[in-house]
C-alpha positions as CSV (number, residue, x, y, z in Angstrom):
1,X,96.3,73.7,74.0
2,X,99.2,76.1,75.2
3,X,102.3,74.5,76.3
4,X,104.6,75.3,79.0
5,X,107.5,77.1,78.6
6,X,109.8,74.6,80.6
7,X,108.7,71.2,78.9
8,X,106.1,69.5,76.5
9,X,103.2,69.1,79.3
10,X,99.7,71.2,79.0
11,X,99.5,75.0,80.5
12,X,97.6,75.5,83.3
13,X,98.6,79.2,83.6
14,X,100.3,81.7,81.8
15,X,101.8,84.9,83.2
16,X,105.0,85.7,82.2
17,X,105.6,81.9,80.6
18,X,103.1,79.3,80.2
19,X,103.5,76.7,83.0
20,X,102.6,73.7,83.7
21,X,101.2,72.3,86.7
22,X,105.1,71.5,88.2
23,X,106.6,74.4,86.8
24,X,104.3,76.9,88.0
25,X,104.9,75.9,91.7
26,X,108.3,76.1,91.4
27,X,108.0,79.3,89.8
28,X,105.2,80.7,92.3
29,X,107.2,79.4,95.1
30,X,110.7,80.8,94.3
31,X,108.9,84.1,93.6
32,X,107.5,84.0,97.1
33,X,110.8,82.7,98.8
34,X,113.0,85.6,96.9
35,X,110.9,88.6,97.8
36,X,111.3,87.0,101.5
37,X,115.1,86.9,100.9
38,X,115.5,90.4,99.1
39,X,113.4,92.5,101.3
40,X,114.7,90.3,104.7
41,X,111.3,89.9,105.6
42,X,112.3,86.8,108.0
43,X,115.3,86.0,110.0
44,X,116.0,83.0,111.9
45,X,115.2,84.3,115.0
46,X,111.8,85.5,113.9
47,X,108.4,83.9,115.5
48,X,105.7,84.5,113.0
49,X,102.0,84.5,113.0
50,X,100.0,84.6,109.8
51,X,96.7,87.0,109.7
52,X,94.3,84.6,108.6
53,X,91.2,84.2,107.3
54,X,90.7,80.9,105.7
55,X,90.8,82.4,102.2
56,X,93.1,81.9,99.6
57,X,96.1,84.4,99.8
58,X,96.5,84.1,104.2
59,X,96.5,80.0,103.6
60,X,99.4,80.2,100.8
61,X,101.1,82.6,103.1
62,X,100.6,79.7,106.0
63,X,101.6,76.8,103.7
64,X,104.4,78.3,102.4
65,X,105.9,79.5,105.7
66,X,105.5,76.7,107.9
67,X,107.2,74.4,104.3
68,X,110.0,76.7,104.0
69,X,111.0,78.2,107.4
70,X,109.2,74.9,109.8
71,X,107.2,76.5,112.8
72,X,104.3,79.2,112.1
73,X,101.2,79.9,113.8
74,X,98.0,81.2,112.7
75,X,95.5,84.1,113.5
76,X,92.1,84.6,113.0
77,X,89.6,87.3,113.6
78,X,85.9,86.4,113.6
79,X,83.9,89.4,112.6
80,X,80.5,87.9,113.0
81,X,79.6,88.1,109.2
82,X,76.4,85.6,109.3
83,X,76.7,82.8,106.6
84,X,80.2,84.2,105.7
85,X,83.2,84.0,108.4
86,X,82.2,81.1,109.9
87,X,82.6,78.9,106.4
88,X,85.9,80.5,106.1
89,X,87.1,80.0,109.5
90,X,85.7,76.0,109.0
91,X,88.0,75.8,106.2
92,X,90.9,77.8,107.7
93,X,90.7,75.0,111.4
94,X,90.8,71.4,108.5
95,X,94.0,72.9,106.9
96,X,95.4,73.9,110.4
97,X,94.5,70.9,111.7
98,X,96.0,68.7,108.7
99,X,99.3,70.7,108.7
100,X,99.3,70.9,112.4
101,X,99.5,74.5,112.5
102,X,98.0,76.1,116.2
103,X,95.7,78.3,115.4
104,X,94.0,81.4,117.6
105,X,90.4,82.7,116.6
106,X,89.4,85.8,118.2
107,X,85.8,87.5,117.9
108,X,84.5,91.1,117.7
109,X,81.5,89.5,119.9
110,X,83.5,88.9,122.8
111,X,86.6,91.1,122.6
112,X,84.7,94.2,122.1
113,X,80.5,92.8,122.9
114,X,79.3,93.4,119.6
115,X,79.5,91.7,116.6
116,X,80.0,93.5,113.1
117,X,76.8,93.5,111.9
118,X,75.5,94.9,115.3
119,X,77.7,97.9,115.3
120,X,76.4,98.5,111.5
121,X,72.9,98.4,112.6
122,X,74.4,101.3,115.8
123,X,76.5,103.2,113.6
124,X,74.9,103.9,110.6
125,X,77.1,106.4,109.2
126,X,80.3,104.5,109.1
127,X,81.0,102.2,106.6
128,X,81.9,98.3,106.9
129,X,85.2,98.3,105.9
130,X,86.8,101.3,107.7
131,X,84.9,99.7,111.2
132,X,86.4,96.1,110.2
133,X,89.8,97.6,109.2
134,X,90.0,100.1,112.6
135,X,88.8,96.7,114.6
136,X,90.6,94.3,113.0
137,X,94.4,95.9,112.8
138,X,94.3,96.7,117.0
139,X,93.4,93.0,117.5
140,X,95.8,91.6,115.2
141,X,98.3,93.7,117.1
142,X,97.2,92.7,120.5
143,X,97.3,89.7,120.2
144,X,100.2,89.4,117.8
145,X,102.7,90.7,121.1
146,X,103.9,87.9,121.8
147,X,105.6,87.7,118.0
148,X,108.1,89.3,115.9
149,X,105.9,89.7,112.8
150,X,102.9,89.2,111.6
151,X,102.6,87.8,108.1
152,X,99.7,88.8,105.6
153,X,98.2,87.5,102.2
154,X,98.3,90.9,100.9
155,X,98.9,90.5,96.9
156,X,100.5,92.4,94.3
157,X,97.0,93.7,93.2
158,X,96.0,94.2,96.7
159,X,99.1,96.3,97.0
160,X,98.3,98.1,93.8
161,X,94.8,98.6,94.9
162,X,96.1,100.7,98.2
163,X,98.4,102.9,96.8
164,X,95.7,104.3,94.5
165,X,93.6,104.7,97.3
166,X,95.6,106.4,99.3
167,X,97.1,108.5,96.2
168,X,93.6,109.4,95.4
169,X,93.0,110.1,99.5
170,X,96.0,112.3,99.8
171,X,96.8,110.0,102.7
172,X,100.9,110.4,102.3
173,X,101.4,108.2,106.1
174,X,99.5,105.8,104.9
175,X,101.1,105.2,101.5
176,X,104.8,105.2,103.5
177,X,103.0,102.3,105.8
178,X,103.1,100.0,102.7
179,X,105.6,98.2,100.8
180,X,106.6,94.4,101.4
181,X,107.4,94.8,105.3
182,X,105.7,98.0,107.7
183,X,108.0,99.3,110.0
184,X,107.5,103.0,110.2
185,X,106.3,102.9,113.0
186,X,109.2,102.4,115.7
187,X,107.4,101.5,119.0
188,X,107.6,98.4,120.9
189,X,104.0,97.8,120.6
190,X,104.1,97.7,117.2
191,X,104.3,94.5,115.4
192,X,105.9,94.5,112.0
193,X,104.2,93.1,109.6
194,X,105.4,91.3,106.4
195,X,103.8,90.5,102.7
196,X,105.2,87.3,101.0
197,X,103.0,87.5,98.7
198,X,104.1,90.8,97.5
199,X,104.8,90.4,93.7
200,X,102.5,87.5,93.5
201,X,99.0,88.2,91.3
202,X,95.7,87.6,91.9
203,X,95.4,85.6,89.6
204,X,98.6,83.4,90.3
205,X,97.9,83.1,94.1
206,X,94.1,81.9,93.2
207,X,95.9,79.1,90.9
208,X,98.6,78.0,93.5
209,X,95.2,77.6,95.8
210,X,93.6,75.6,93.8
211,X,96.2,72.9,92.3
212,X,97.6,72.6,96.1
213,X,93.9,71.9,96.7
214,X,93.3,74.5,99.7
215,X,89.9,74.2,100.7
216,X,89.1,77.9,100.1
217,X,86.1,79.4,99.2
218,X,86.7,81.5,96.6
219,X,83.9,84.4,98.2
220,X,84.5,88.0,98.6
221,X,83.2,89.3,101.9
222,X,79.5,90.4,101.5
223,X,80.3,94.3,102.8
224,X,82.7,94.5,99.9
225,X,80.7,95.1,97.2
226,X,80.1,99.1,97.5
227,X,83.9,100.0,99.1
228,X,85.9,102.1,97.2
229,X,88.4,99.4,97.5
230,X,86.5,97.7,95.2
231,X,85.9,100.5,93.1
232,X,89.8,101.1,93.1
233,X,89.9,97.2,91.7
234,X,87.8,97.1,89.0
235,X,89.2,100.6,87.9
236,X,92.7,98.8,87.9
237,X,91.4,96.0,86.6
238,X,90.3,97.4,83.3
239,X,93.0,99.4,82.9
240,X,95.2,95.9,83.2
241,X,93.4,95.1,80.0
242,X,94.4,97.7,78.1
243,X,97.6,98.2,79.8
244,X,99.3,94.9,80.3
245,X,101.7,94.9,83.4
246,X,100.2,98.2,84.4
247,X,99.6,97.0,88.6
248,X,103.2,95.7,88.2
249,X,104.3,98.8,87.4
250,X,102.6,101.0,89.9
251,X,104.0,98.8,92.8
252,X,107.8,98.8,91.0
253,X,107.6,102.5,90.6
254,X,106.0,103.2,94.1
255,X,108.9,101.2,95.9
256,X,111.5,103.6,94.1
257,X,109.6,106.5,95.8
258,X,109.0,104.2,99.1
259,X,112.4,104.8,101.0
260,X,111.7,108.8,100.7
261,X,108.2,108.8,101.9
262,X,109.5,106.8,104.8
263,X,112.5,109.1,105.5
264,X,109.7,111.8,105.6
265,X,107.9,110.1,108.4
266,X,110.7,108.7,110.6
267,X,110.2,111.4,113.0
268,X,106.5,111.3,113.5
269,X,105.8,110.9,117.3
270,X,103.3,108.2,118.0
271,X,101.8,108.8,121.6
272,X,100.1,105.8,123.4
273,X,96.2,105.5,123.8
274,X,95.2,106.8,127.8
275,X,93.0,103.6,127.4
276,X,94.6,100.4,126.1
277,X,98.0,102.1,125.9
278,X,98.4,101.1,122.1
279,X,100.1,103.1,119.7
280,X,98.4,106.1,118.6
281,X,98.7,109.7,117.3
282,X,95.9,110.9,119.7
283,X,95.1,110.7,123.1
284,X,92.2,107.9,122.4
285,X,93.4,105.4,119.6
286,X,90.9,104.8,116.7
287,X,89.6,100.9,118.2
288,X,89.2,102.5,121.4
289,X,87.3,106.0,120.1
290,X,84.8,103.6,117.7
291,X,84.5,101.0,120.5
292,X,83.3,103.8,123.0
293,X,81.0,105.6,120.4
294,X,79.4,101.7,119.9
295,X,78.9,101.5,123.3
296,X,77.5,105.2,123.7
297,X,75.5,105.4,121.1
């Protein structure tokens, strides 16, 4: 049995060191607290709400914040994935409740009078995950106004995942949106959001879940299967293998190159939707322009 690094006790993980069970919180959570403090990701004036889903990287995010830095609240999107978002979303309101955290739940069904598997069944020729992404980031920031930041479980292989994609895409705007805070876009009705989990693993966020006992189903979303996200991952994934440190790598490296993309888009003119009035590069934003094909199809 591997040992960890910091004392005679029994592994549980090993990343960089072998840890134990204490050592690798410690070790998980001063990661988490110093990509906070380098990149200023919160201030003390800050009001944050955490996009959550009841999985394992948005309930760290929520534990963490609300131990370190006291009040936080919680926000929830409810697709209307049968036998799917409603476990997660059970899970997500006991660990609210227990670390009395308020939590908001929003659905697709009644924000926009369709659920996600009824717009799939209307619009056949769009694909789960750009529908879900398009709906999801205008509710998150609608209903985030009323904060200075939203925080996100996005991980450092999620990260790694999306610049490929959007390397691969040729999708330049998109790649200066990442990094471990999005602010490129400087309107008012934008809400910044921030990624604590920046530099943290899969594989090392999945462990801190499980020996802080999250009740977390460990399921991917059923749509996810055929994305090219997913594609992306398992590319990544292998290459990992053979490559040790390789994701690490492609996030250190892209946030070298990060400040000059950004510089490159800080004079992009965002208009505001003749609809809703959100933030957007055309005259109809892209929730309102897939919300009105829905309903016209």
């Amino acid at each position: 049995m591997t040992k960890c690094s910091n004392c005679n006790n029994n592994a549980i993980i090993t990343t960089e060191k072998a840890f134990c069970k204490e050592h690798f919180v410690k070790y998980f959570e001063d990661k988490v607290i110093s990509t906070i403090t380098k990149f200023k990701l919160v201030s003390s004036n800050d009001k944050i709400i955490v996009a959550s889903s009841g999985g394992k990287d948005s309930t760290t995010v929520l534990y963490i914040l609300k131990k370190y830095f006291g009040k936080v609240e919680a926000l929830a999107i409810d697709e209307g994935i049968p036998r799917y978002r409603s476990k997660t979303l059970e899970d997500l309101e006991k660990f609210c409740k227990r670390e009395s955290i308020p939590l908001k739940i929003y659905s697709y069904k009644k924000e926009f009078d369709f659920s996600l598997n009824e717009a799939l069944k209307i619009k056949k020729d769009l694909s789960p995950c750009y529908m879900c992404g398009v709906l999801r980031r205008y509710l998150l920031n609608t209903k985030a106004r009323n904060f200075t930041k939203i925080a996100t479980g996005h991980n450092l292989d999620d990260e790694a995942q999306s610049i490929m994609m959007n390397l691969v895409k040729s999708q330049i705007p998109l790649l200066a949106r990442l990094g471990p805070i999005t602010d490129t876009a400087e309107d008012k009705n934008f809400v910044p959001r921030i990624k604590p989990l920046y530099f943290c693993t899969e594989k090392e966020v999945a462990t801190y879940a499980f020996v802080n006992n999250f009740a977390t189903r460990f399921t991917q979303c059923p749509h996810s299967h055929d994305s090219f996200r997913a594609f992306v991952r398992d590319a990544l994934n292998d290459y990992e293998i053979e490559h040790k440190g390789a994701k690490k790598n492609l996030v250190n490296n892209f946030l070298k190159l990060l400040p000059k993309m950004k510089s490159n888009q800080k004079d992009l003119h965002l208009n505001h939707c003749s609809n809703c009035g959100e933030p957007s590069s055309k005259e109809l934003c892209k929730a309102c322009s897939l919300v009105n094909s829905i309903a016209n199809a």
